[in-house]
C-alpha positions in Angstrom: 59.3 32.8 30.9 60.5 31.7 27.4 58.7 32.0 24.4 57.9 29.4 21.3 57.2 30.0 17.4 54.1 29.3 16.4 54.3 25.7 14.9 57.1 24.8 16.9 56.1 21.0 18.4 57.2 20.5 22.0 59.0 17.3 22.8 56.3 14.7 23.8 53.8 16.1 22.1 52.4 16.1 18.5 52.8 13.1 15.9 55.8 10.5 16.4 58.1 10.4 13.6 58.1 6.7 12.1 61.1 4.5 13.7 61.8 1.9 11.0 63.3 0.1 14.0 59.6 -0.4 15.7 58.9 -2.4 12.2 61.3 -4.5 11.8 61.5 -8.6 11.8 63.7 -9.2 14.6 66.9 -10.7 12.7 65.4 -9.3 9.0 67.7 -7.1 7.4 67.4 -3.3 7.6 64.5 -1.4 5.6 62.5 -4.6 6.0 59.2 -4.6 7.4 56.5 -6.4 9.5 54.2 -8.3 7.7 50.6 -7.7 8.5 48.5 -8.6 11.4 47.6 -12.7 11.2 50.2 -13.4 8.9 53.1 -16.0 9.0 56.5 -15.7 6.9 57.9 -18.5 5.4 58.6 -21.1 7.7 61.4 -23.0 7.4 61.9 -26.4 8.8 65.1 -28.8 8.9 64.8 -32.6 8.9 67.0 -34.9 8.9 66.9 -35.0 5.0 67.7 -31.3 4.6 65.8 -28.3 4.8 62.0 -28.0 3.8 60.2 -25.6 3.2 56.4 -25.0 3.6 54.3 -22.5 1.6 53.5 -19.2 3.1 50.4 -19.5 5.5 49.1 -16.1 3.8 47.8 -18.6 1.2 45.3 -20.1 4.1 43.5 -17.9 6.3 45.0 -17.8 10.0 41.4 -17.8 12.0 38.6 -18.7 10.0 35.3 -16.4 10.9 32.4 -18.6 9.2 31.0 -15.1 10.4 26.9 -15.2 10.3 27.0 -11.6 9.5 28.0 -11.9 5.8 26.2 -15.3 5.0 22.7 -14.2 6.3 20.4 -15.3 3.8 22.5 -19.0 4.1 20.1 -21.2 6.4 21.4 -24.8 7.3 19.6 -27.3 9.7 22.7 -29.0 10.0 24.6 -25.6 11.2 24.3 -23.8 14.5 26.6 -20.9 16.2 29.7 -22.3 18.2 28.9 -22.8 21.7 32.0 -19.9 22.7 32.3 -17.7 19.9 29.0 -16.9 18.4 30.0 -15.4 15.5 31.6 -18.6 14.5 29.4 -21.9 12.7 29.5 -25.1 13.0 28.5 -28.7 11.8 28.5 -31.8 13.8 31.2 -34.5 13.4 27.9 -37.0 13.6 29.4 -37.8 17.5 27.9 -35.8 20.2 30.6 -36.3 22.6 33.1 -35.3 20.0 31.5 -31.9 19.4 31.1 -31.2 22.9 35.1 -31.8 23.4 35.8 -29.4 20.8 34.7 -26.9 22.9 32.6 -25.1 19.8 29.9 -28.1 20.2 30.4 -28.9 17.0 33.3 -28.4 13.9 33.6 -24.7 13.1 33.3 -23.9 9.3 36.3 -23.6 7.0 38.5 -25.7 9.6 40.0 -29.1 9.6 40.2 -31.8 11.9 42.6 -34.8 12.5 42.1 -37.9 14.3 45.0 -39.6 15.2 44.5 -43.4 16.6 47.5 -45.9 18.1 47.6 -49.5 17.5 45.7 -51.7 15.1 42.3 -50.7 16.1 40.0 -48.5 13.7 38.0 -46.5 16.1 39.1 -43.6 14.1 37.0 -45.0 11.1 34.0 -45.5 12.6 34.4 -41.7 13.5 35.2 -40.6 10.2 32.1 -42.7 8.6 29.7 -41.4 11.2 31.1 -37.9 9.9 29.8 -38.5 6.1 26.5 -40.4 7.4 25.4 -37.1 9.5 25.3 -35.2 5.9 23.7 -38.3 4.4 21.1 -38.3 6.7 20.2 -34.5 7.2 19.7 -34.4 3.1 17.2 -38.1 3.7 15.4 -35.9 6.5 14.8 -32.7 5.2 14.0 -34.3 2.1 16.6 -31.9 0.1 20.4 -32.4 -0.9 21.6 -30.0 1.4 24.7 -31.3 2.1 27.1 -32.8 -0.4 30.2 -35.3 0.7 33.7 -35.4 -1.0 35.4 -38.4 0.7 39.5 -38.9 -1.0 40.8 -42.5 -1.5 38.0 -44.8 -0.7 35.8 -46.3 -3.5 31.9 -46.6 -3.1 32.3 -49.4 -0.9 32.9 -46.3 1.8 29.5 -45.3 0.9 27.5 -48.9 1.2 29.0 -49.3 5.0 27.7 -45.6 6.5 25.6 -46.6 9.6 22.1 -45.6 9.9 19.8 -43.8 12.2 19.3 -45.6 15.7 15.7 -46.5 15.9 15.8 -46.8 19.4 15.0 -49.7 21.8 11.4 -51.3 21.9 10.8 -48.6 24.7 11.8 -45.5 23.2 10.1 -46.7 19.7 6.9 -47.3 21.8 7.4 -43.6 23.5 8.2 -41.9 20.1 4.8 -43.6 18.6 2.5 -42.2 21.7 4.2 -39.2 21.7 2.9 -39.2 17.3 -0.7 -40.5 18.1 -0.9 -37.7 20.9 -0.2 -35.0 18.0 -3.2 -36.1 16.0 -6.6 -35.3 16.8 -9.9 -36.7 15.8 -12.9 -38.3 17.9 -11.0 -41.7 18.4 -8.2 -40.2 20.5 -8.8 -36.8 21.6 -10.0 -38.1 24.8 -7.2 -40.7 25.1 -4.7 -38.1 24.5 -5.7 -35.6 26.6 -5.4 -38.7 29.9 -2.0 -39.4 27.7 -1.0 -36.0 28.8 -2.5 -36.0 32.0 -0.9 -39.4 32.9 2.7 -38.3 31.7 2.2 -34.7 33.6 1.6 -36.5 37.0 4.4 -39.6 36.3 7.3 -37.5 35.9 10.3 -38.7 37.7 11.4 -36.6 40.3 14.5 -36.2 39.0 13.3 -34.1 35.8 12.2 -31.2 38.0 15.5 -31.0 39.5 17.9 -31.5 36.3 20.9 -29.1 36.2 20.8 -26.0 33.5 23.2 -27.9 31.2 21.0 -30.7 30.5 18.4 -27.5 30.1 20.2 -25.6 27.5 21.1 -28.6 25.9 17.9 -29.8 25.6 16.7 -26.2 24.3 19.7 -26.5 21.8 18.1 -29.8 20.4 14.6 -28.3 19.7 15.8 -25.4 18.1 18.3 -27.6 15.6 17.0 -31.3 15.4 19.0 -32.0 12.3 22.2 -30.5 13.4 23.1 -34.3 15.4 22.1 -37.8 15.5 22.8 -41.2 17.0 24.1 -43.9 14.8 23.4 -47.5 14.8 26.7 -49.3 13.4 25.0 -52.6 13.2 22.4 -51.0 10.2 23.9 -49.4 7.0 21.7 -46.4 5.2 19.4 -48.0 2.8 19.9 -46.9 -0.2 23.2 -46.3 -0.5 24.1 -42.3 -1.1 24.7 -42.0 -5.0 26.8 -39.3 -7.1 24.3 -36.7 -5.8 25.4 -36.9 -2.0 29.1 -38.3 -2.4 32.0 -37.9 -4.9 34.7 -40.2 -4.4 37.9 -39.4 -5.7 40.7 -41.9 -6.4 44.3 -41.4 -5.2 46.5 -41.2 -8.3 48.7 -37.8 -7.5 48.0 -35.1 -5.6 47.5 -32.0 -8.2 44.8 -34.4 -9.7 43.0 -34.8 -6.4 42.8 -31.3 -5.8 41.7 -30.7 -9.3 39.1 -33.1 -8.9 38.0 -31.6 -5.0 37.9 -28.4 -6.5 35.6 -28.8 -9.6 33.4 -30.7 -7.4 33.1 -27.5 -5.0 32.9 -25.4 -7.3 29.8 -27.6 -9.4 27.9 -28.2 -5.7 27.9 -24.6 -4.4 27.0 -22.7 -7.8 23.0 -23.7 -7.3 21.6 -23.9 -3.6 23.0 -23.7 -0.1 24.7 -26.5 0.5 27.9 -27.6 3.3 30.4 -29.7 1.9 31.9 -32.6 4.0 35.2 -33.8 3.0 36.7 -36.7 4.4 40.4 -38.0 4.1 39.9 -41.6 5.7 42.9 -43.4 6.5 45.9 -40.9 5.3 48.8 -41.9 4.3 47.9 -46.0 4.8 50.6 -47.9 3.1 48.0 -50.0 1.6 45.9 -46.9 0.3 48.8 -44.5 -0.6 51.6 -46.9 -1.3 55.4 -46.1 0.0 56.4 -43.6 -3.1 55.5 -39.9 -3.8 51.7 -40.0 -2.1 54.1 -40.1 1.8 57.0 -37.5 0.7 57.2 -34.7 3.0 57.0 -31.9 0.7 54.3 -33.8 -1.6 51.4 -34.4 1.8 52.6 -30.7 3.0 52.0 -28.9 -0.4 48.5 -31.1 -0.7 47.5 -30.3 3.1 47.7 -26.6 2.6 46.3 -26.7 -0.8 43.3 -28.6 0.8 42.9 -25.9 3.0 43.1 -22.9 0.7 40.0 -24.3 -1.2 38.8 -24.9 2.5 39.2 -21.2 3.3 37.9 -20.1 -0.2 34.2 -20.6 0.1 33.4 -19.0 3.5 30.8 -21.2 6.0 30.3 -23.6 3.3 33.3 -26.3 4.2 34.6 -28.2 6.9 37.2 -31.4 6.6 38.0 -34.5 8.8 40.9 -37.3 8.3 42.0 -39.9 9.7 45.5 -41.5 10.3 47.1 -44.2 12.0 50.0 -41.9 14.5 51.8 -44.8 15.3 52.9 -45.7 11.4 54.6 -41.6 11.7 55.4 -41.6 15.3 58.1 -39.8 16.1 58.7 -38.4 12.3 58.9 -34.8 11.3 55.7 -35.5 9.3 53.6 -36.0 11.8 55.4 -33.4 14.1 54.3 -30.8 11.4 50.9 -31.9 10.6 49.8 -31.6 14.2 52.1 -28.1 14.4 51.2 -26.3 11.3 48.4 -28.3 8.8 45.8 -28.8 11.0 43.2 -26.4 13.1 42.4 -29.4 15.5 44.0 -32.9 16.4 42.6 -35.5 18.8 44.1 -38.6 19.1 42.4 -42.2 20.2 45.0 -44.2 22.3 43.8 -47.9 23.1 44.2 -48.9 26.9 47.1 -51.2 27.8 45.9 -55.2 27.9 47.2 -55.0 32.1 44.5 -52.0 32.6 42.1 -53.8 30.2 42.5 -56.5 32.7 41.8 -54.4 36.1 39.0 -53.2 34.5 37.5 -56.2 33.9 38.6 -57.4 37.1 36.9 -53.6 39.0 33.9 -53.5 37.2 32.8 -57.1 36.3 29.3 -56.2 37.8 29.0 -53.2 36.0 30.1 -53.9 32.3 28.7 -50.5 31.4 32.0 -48.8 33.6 34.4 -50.4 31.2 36.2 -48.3 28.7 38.5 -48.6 25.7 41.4 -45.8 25.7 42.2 -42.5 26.3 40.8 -39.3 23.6 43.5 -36.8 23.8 42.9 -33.3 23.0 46.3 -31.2 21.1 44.4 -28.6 19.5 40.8 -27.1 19.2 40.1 -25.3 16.0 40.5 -21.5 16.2 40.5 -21.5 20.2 44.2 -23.1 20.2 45.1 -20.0 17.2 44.1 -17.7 19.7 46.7 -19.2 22.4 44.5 -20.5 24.4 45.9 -23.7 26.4 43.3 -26.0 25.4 45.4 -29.7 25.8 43.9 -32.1 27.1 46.0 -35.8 27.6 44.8 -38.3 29.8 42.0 -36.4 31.1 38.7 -38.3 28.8 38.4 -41.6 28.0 36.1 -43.3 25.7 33.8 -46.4 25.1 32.5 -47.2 21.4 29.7 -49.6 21.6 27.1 -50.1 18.5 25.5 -46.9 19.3 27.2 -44.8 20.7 30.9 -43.2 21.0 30.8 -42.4 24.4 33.7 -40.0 25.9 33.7 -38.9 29.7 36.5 -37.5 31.9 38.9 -40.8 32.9 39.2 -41.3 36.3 41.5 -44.5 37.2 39.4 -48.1 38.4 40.2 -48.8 42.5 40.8 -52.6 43.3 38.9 -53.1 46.4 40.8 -55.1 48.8 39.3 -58.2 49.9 39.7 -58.7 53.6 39.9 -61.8 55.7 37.5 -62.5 58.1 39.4 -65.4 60.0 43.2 -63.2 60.1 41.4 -60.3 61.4 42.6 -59.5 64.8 40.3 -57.1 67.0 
C-alpha cells in the first residue's frame, strides 16, 4: 500500500497545466496565440500583380444573428424569421422564388447578396429593381416610411423605372372585389353574401382539399406577413415616383466619399423610427458606370466591399444589401475569384441558355410556350448557412423564366425530342 501527501495531485487527475503548444497558429511563431472563436487573421492573397492584402475580417462580423431576442420592441411587416434558423430575420429580395432558393425564404439581416449574370442580358437588373420597389411599396401600403432605400451609382432615373404592384388579371381583380363586397355588411348584400359564401364553400375544386402541407404553411406564412412579398408588374412603373424620403442616391466619384455619404444617410434614417434600410449596388464595376481607373482596382473594390459591410454589420436587423455585376466582364480574374470567396455572404449567378438549346426548346415545347425557359440560376453561396460549412451549391440544378410578372425559377430538368416515327418504313 503506498501512501500520498495531502495535496499531492495524481497524474490524470486535477487541472491541466496550459500547453502553449495546444494554442498555437500552426506555422505562427512560438509564444503566439489563437485568435478567438469566429475570427480570421489577415489573409493574404497573391495575384499576378503582387501580393494583396485584405483587411482583417474581425472588422465584419463572421455570422450575422439579426437575433429577435435583442431587437424585440423592433416590429417590421416587411420582416419575418428565416425559414431554418429562427433566431435569424429576414426581408424579401421582392422575388418569391429567389427567397425560397436562399434557403432562409427571404435575405437574412445584416448580409449581402451578389447576383452575377453572363452575357449581354440584364436579367440581373430587373432583380435588383424589384429589390428597391418591395421597400417602396411596403412604405405606399402601410401608409408609413418604414423602409428607406440607398441605391450607389444610379441617378433618379433608377427610381422612375421601379415596377409596380401586379393588379392581377380581369379574373383575379373580379375575385379580389367579391371577396371586398363579401366583407361589408348592410341590408343590400348581407343576403348576397352569405349565398357568396355558400356558393364558394360548395364550388371548391377538389384539388384544394387535397393540397400538400407546403402550399399550407406557405399559405399560413402569407396571412400572417402580407407585406413581407409581392408580385411585380414590369410593364407599370410606381406612380409617383419614390422621392428623397424613400431613396438616396449616391453618385460614384471615390470610394471614401461613397461610404461617407451611405453612412450619414444610415445613421440620419435609423435615429427616429424603425426602419430597414435596402441598399443596392446595381451594375458594379460597369465600365460605363465606374470607368476603367481607380473605381476597378483590386485593393480600391476590396477595401470599399468590406467597408460596406462593416456599416452593414453595425446596426443589427436593420440592413441588408444586393448588387449586381456582369461575371463575364471579371471572369476568370482574381477580383471576381475573391468577391465570391471572401466579400460576399451569398452569390447566385444567372447564366443565359445556349442559342442550340434555345432552339430544342422551341422546337420540344412549341405547344406549350409556358415550358420554355431562359437560363440556368446557380447557387455558390447562401448567406450564413454556407459560413457554417454547410454544402449548399447548387449549379445546373434550377432554371428560370422572367416574363412581365413574374421571375419564375424551378428545378431544370433537360427538354426530350420525341422521335417522330414512320408509319410506311415500319416493318411488323
Amino acid at each position: 500500500m503506498s501512501f500520498r501527501r495531502r495535496g499531492d495531485v495524481i497524474s490524470g487527475r486535477g487541472p491541466v497545466p496550459s500547453n502553449p503548444m495546444l494554442n498555437r497558429v500552426p506555422g505562427a511563431r512560438p509564444g503566439s496565440v489563437m485568435p478567438a472563436r469566429g475570427v480570421v487573421p489577415n489573409r493574404i492573397i497573391k495575384a499576378d500583380t503582387g501580393d494583396r492584402r485584405i483587411p482583417a475580417a474581425t472588422e465584419v462580423a463572421a455570422v450575422p444573428s439579426g437575433d429577435f431576442s435583442k431587437n424585440k420592441g423592433f416590429k417590421h411587416p416587411g420582416v419575418k424569421p428565416s425559414s431554418v434558423l429562427s433566431n435569424i430575420s429576414c426581408i424579401s429580395t421582392g422575388t418569391k422564388d429567389i427567397d425560397t432558393i436562399l434557403v432562409h425564404g427571404g435575405l437574412p439581416t445584416n448580409t449581402s447578396l451578389l447576383i452575377e449574370e453572363d452575357g449581354s442580358t440584364d436579367f440581373s437588373g430587373v432583380l435588383i429593381k424589384k429589390f428597391v420597389a418591395e421597400g417602396i411599396v411596403q412604405n405606399r401600403r402601410t401608409g408609413k416610411l418604414i423602409n428607406h432605400c440607398i441605391v450607389i451609382g444610379m441617378d433618379s432615373t433608377f427610381g422612375n423605372e421601379l415596377p409596380d404592384v401586379y393588379a392581377g388579371n380581369r379574373k383575379e381583380r373580379k375575385k379580389k372585389l367579391v371577396k371586398e363586397q363579401e366583407g361589408k355588411l348592410s341590408v343590400s348584400n348581407i343576403n348576397a353574401g352569405n349565398e357568396l359564401k355558400i356558393a364558394w364553400r360548395y364550388r371548391k375544386d377538389i384539388a384544394d382539399a387535397t393540397s400538400n402541407m407546403n402550399t399550407a404553411i406557405r399559405e399560413l406564412d402569407e396571412s400572417k406577413y402580407p407585406e413581407y412579398n409581392h408580385q411585380f408588374d414590369l410593364t407599370t412603373s410606381i406612380r409617383p415616383s419614390p422621392d428623397s424620403s424613400e431613396i438616396t442616391y449616391i453618385p460614384l466619384d471615390n470610394y471614401k466619399n461613397v461610404l461617407d455619404s451611405v453612412k450619414r444617410t444610415v445613421e440620419r434614417e435609423l435615429k427616429n423610427g424603425d426602419k430597414m434600410i435596402r441598399i443596392a449596388v446595381p451594375y458594379m464595376l460597369n465600365p460605363m458606370i465606374y470607368g476603367c481607373d481607380d473605381l476597378i482596382d483590386f485593393d480600391s473594390v476590396a477595401a470599399f466591399i468590406f467597408n460596406l459591410r462593416r456599416i452593414i454589420n453595425s446596426h443589427e436587423g436593420r440592413l441588408s444589401m444586393v448588387a449586381s455585376m456582369s461575371s463575364e466582364l471579371y471572369e476568370d480574374t482574381v477580383l471576381l475569384s475573391k468577391l465570391e470567396e471572401l466579400l460576399f455572404d451569398g452569390i447566385i449567378r444567372l447564366v443565359p441558355f445556349p442559342h442550340e438549346l434555345n432552339v430544342l426548346m422551341e422546337k420540344v415545347y412549341k405547344t406549350q410556350r409556358e415550358k420554355i425557359k431562359q437560363g440556368y440560376v446557380d447557387i455558390y453561396r447562401v448567406p450564413i448557412v454556407s459560413s457554417m460549412g454547410l454544402m449548399e451549391k447548387r449549379l445546373k440544378e434550377y432554371s428560370f423564366k422572367n416574363s412581365k410578372t413574374n421571375f419564375h425559377v424551378e428545378q431544370w430538368s433537360i427538354p426530350v425530342e420525341e422521335e417522330e416515327v414512320d408509319d410506311k418504313s415500319t416493318d411488323f
